[in-house]
C-alpha positions in Angstrom: -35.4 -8.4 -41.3 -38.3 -10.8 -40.7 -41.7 -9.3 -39.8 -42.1 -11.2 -36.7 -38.8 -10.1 -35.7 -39.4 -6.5 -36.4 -42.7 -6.7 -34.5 -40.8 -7.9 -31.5 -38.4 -5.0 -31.5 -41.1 -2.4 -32.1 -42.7 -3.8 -29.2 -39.7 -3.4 -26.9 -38.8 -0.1 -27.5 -42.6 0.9 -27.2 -43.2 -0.6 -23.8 -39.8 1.3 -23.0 -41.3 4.6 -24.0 -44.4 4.4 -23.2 -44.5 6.6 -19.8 -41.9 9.1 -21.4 -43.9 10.6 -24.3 -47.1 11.6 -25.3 -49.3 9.1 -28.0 -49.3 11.1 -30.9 -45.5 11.4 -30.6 -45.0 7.7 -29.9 -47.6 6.9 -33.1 -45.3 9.6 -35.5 -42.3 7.4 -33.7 -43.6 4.2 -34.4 -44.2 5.0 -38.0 -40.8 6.3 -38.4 -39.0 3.3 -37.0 -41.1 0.6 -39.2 -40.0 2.7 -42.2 -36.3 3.0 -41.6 -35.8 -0.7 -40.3 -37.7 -2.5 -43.3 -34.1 -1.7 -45.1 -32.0 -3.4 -42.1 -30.9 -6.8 -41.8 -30.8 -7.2 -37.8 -29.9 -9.9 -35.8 -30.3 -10.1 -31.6 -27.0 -9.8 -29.8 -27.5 -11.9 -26.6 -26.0 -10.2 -23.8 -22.9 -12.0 -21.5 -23.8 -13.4 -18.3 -22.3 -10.7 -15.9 -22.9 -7.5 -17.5 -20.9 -4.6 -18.0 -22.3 -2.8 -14.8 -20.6 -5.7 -12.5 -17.3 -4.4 -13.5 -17.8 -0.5 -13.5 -19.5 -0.9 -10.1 -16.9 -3.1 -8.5 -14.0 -0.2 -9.9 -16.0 2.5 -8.5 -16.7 0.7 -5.1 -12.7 0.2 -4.5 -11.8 3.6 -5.7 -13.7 5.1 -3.0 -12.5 2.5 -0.6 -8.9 3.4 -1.2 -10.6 7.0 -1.1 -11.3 6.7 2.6 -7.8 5.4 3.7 -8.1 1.6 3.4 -5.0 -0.3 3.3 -4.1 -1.5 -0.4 -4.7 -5.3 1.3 -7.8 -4.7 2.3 -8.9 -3.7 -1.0 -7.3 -6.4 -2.5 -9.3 -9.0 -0.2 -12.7 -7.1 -1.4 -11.7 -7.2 -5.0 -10.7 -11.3 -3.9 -13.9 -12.0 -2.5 -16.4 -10.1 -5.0 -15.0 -11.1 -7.5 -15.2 -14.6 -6.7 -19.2 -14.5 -6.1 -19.9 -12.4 -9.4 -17.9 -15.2 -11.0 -19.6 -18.1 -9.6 -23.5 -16.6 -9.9 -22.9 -15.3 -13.1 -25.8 -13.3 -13.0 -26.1 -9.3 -14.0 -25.3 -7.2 -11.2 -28.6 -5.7 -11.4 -30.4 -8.9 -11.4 -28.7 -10.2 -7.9 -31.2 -10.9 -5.2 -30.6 -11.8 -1.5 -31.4 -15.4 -2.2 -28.1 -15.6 -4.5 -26.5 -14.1 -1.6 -27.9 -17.0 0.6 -27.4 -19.9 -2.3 -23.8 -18.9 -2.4 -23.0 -18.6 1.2 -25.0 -22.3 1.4 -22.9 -24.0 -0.8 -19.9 -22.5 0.7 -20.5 -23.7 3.5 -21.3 -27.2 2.1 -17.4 -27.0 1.0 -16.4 -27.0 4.2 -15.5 -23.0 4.6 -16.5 -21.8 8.3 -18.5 -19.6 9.9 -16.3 -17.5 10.7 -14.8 -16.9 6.8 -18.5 -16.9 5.7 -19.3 -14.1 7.9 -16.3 -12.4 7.0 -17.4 -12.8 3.0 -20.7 -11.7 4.4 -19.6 -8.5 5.3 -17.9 -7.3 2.4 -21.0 -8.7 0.2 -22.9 -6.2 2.5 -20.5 -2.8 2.1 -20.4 -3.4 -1.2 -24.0 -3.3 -2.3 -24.8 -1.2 0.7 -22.3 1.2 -1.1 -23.9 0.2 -4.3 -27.7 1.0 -3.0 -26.5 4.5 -1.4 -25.0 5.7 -4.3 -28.5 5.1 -6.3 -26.5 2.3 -8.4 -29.3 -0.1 -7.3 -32.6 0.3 -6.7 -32.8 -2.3 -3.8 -30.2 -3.5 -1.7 -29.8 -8.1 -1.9 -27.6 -7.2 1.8 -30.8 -5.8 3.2 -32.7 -8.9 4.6 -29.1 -11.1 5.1 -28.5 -11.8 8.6 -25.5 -12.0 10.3 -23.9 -15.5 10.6 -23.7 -16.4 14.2 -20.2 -17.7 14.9 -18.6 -20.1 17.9 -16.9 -17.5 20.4 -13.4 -18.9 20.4 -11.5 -18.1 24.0 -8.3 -16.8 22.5 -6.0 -16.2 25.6 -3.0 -13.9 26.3 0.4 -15.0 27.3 1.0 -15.7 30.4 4.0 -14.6 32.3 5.7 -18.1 32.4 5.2 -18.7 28.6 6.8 -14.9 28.4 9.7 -16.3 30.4 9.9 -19.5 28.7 10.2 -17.8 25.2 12.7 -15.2 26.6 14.9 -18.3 27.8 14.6 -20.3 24.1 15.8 -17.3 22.4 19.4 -17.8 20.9 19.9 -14.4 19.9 19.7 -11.1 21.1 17.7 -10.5 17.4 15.1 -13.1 18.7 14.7 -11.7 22.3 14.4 -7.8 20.8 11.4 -8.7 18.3 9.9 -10.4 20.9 9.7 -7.7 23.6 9.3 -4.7 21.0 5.8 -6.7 19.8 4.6 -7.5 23.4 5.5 -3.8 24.2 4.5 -2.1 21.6 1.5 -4.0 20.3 2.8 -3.4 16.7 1.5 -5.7 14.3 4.3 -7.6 12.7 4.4 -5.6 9.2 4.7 -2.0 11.1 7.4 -3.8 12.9 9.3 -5.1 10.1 9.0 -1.7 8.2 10.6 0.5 11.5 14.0 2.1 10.8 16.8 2.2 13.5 15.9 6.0 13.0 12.5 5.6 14.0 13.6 4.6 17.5 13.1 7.4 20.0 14.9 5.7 23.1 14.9 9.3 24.9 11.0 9.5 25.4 10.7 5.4 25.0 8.8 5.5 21.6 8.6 5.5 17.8 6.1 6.5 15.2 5.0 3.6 13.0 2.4 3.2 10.3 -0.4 1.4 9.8 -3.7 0.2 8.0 -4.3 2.7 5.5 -1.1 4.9 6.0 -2.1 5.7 9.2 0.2 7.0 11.5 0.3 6.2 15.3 2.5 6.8 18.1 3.3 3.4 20.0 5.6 2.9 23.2 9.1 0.6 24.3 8.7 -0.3 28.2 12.4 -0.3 30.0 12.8 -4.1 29.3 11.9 -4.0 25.1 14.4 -0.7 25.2 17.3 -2.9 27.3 16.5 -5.8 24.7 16.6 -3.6 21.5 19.6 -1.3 22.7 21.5 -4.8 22.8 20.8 -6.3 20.0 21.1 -3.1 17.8 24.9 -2.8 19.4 25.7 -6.1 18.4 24.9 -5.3 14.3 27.7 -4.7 12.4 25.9 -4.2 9.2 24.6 -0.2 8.3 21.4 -1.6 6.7 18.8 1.2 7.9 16.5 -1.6 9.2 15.6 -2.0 12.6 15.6 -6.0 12.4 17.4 -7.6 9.8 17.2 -11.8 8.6 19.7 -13.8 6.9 22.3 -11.9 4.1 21.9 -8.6 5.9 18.3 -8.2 4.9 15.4 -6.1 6.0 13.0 -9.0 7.8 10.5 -9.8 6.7 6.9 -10.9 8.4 7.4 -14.2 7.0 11.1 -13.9 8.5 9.6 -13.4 11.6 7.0 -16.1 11.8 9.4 -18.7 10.9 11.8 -17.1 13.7 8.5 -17.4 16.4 7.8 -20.9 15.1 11.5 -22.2 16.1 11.3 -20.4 19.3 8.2 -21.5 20.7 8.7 -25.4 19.2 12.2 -25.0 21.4 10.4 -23.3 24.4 7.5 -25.8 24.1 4.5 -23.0 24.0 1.9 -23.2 21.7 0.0 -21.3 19.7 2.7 -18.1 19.3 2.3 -15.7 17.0 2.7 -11.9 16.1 -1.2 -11.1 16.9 -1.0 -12.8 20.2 1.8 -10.1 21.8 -1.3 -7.2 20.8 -3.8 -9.3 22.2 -1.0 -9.5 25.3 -0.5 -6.1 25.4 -4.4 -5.2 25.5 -5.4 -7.6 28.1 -2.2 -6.1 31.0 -3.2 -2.5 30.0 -6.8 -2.7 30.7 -6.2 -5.1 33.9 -3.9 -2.2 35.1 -6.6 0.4 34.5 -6.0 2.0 31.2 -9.1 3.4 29.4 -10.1 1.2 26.8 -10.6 4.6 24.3 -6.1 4.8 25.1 -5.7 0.9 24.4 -7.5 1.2 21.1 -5.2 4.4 20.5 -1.9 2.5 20.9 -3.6 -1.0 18.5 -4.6 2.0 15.7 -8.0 1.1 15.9 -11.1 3.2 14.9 -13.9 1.2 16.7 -13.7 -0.1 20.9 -15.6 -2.8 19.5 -12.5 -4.3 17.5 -10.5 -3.6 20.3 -12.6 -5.7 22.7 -12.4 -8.5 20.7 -8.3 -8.4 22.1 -8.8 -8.3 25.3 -9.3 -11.3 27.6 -11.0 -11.2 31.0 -10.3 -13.3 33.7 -13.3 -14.7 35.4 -11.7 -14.1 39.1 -10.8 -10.4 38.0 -14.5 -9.4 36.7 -15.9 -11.8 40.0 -13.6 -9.7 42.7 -14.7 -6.5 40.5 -18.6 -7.5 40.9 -17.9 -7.4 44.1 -15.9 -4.3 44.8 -18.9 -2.3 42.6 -21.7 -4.2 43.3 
């Protein structure tokens, strides 16, 4: 081992140690070292780009995620997105500031991505070393001083009731016209819908349990017409698959299934823009123009926070105008 080189690491571990231990113990130290490494032949071992700690702290971050009930796709699209940025700055975990937070998101968006995606990638960038921080991981958090990416508001508007009856009319089967009227009435989201049993069907009280993000389990409700709808379409099956809605070959349906099976309809019924979401954001925009508390709305959606469920509900400018003016 060269001189200069043993120098170095003497150095090193010195400045390390300095604060930890008093000077006659770091001189007896020092002395001890110089002796033992003159007989080693040493070499520096340069250390990779993303250390080890990325890795451990990503694994512990989702365990605790799938700790608190998230849904085994929302972990995958945190593992998705982190991984990509740790990948891309290949810098040390420890080493990350907020301005490789910003770089990233820049040249992102440079790509093309949108605001809205960015600000989506911004907020798991935020739990995550939030997370990181509050567990003492980190000694400063990069999220801290990120602002929130401000986003176009996009109008996105319920069915009305002649698209409802335009859909109803372009349906061939009675398959077609049950899925339809379960989702507007129920507000599932289309993979709760797909995973319902026949069993699960409680036509006596009008409801069925189904389950949700995270395992969650929610109560939601079949209005006379979904129940008229259903009841005929579930006499018609010959088949004693356990499925409530079944595709092609006698097969469980899938969400795909179903998209494909909205696309045809609403190309035949000339409406645009249909799709499984769009029957929640339906059923959320009748319930609270009919007066139901918005805390009972988010209930039936199986959401935690009024915010989210806001962000469903469309209000007509002549309802909150005739409201101003029944309150004001």
């Amino acid at each position: 081992m060269s001189v200069a080189a043993k120098q170095q690491l003497i150095k090193r571990i010195e400045q390390r140690m300095r604060e930890g231990i008093s000077v006659s113990a770091m001189d007896v130290l020092i002395d001890a070292l110089n002796q033992e490494l003159g007989s080693y032949e040493l070499e520096t071992i340069e250390t990779s780009e993303t250390d080890s700690d990325t890795e451990d702290f990503l694994d512990a971050f989702l365990s605790a995620k799938k700790l608190e009930g998230r849904s085994e796709k929302t972990i995958a699209h945190y593992e998705y997105i982190l991984s990509r940025f740790f990948k891309e700055v290949k810098t040390p975990i420890r080493e990350i500031t907020v301005f490789h937070l910003r770089g990233y998101l820049t040249k992102r968006k440079a790509r093309g991505i949108s605001d809205k995606t960015l600000e989506g990638e911004r907020t798991v960038f935020s739990s995550f070393f939030g997370w990181v921080h509050k567990e003492g991981l980190l000694k400063m958090n990069p999220c801290a001083n990120l602002s929130a990416i401000k986003c176009p508001k996009v109008v996105r508007l319920p069915f009305t009731d002649v698209e409802l009856e335009k859909l109803r009319q372009a349906c061939q089967s009675a398959r077609d016209k049950a899925i339809i009227f379960f989702l507007l009435a129920t507000g599932c989201r289309i993979s709760e819908a797909c995973g319902l049993d026949r069993t699960d069907i409680d036509f006596a009280h009008g409801e069925c349990i189904v389950y949700g993000k995270g395992s969650k389990e929610r109560p939601v409700f079949l209005d006379d017409v979904a129940a008229m709808y259903l009841r005929r379409y579930l006499a018609e099956r010959t088949d004693d698959l356990p499925a409530l809605f079944v595709g092609k070959g006698t097969k469980r349906m899938s969400p795909h299934g179903v998209r494909k099976m909205l696309c045809t309809v609403s190309a035949r019924a000339g409406v645009e823009n249909v799709h499984p979401h769009r029957f929640r954001r339906t059923l959320a925009t009748n319930l609270i123009a009919r007066g139901m508390p918005i805390q009972e709305v988010a209930a039936i959606l199986g959401h935690d926070k009024l915010d989210t469920t806001m962000t469903y509900v469309y209000l007509n400018r002549d309802d909150v105008h005739n409201s101003y003016k029944k309150y004001a």
